[in-house]
N, C-alpha and C positions, 0 to 999 in steps of 0.2 A: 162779565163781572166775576171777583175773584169771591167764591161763595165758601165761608170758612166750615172747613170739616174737621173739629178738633170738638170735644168738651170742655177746652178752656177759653170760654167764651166771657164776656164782661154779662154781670148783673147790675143793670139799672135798676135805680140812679150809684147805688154805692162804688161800682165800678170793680168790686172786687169777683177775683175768677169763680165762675159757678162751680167749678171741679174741684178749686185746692184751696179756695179761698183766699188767697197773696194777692197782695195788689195785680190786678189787670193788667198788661199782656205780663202775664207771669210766664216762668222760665221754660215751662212745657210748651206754652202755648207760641212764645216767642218762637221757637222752635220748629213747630210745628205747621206756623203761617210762614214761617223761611222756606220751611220744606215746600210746600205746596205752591207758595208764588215763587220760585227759584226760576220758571220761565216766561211770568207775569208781574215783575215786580210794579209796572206802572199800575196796574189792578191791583195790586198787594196795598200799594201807597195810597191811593184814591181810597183805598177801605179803610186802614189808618186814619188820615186824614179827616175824613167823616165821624171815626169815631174821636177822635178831638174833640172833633165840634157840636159831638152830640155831647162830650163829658162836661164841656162849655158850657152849656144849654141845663145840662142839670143844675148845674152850680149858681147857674143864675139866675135859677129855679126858686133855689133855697133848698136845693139837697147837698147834704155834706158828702161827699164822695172821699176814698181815704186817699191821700196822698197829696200835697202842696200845691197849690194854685198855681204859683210859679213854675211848677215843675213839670207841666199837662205835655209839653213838646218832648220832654226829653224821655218822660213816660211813655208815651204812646207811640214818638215817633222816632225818637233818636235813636233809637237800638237797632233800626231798620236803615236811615240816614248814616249811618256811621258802615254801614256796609253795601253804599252805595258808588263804590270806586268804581265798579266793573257792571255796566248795565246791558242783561241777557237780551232785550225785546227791542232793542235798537240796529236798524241794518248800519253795518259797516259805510261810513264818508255822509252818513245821513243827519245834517247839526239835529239839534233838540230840541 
């Protein structure tokens, strides 16, 4: 499991970064879990993914978290998806 080593981590329930404050995965942080999952991205994505569903889980809560309800995928996950052309942890002729 990819265990994130950064100080830009999300603060529940508001979701904003513990280090800089900007909405969650902010631009260091972004960066930073790139770095680190660069030869684990299915671990990178599995950690992502969860925290979706945990910012879900708040909201549904009745905590306001910043940033558009609609927009929870492209926050959390698309900045990661958008640079998923080329996949490190996949053996070569092996489908997905």
């Amino acid at each position: 499991m990819l265990i994130p080593r950064t100080p830009h981590q999300p603060d529940r329930p508001t979701w904003d970064c513990l280090a800089c404050g900007e909405p969650w995965p902010c631009a260091p942080g972004k960066a930073e879990q790139a770095e680190h999952g660069a030869k684990h991205r299915r671990s990178l994505r599995l950690y992502l993914e969860s925290c979706a569903i945990d910012m879900i889980d708040d909201r549904v809560g009745g905590h306001r978290a910043s940033g558009r309800d609609d927009a929870i995928y492209d926050r959390i996950l698309g900045w990661f998806a958008a640079d998923e052309s080329v996949s490190t942890d996949r053996a070569p002729g092996r489908a997905a």
